[in-house]
C-alpha positions, 0 to 999 in steps of 0.5 A: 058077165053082163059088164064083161060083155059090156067093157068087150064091146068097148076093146071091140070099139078099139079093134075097129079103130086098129082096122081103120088105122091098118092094123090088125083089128085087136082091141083092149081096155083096161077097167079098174074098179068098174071103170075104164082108165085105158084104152089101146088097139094095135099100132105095131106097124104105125109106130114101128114098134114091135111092141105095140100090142093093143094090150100093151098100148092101153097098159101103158096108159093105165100105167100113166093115168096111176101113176105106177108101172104096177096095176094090181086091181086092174083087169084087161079086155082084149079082143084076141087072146095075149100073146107071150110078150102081153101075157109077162108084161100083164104079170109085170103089172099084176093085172087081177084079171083077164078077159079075152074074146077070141082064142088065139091057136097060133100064139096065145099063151092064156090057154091056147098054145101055153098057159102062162098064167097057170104056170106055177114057177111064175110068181104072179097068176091073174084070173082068165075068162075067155071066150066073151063075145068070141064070135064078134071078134072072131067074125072081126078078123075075118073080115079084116084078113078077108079084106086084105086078101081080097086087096092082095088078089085085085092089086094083081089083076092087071088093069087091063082085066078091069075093064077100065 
């Protein structure tokens, strides 16, 4: 546990730059043999790409870094819970392992909405551990969506109220 701890401090590393970039604060990194080759946070809005997904992102490079779009023996820390699109790109690369910190109640499929990794039908199944350093990446994005709703209500305060 104490090197799941360590590699999620790491996704939350990345979840911070997603925040600086204004991006959903979501973090991840993909570890094989005890190291890590990869590293990704969410870029959907920079990049125009829906797909942009932090798990996606460091996917991608781990994928480059092995030359292989297969990445079994690998395992993946993310800060939120996948989502569906994560999750099947995950299978796709059969990933032996996932770890998460946060769970996701709106859109995570590793156990919160639907648990894909569990469905039989599915020919790949990866071990999932959740809830490492769930409340350093809950508290991260709280801030975050605090933040912006903050910027939301001030931005339409009419600068006459502002004292200014």
């Amino acid at each position: 546990m104490i090197s799941d701890e360590i590699f999620m401090l790491e996704a939350i590393a990345q979840a911070k730059l997603a925040w600086q970039a204004g991006e959903v604060p979501v973090g991840a990194v993909v570890v094989k043999d005890g190291e890590i080759i990869a590293r990704g946070f969410n870029q959907p809005i920079a990049t125009h790409d829906p797909t942009a997904h932090a798990e996606v992102v460091a996917m991608r490079a781990a994928a480059e870094v092995l030359g292989n779009y297969r990445l079994p023996g690998c395992e993946l820390y993310v800060t939120l819970e996948p989502c569906v699109m994560c999750s099947g790109a995950l299978m796709h690369a059969r990933f032996s392992r996932i770890v998460f910190g946060a769970h996701d109640f709106k859109t995570g499929a590793c156990g919160s909405i639907v648990d894909l990794f569990k469905e039989e039908k599915l020919n790949h199944h990866a071990e999932v551990i959740s809830g490492v350093l769930a409340e350093e990446c809950v508290q991260l994005l709280k801030d975050f969506f605090a933040e912006r709703r903050r910027a939301a209500v001030e931005s339409r305060i009419p600068s006459d109220k502002l004292g200014e």
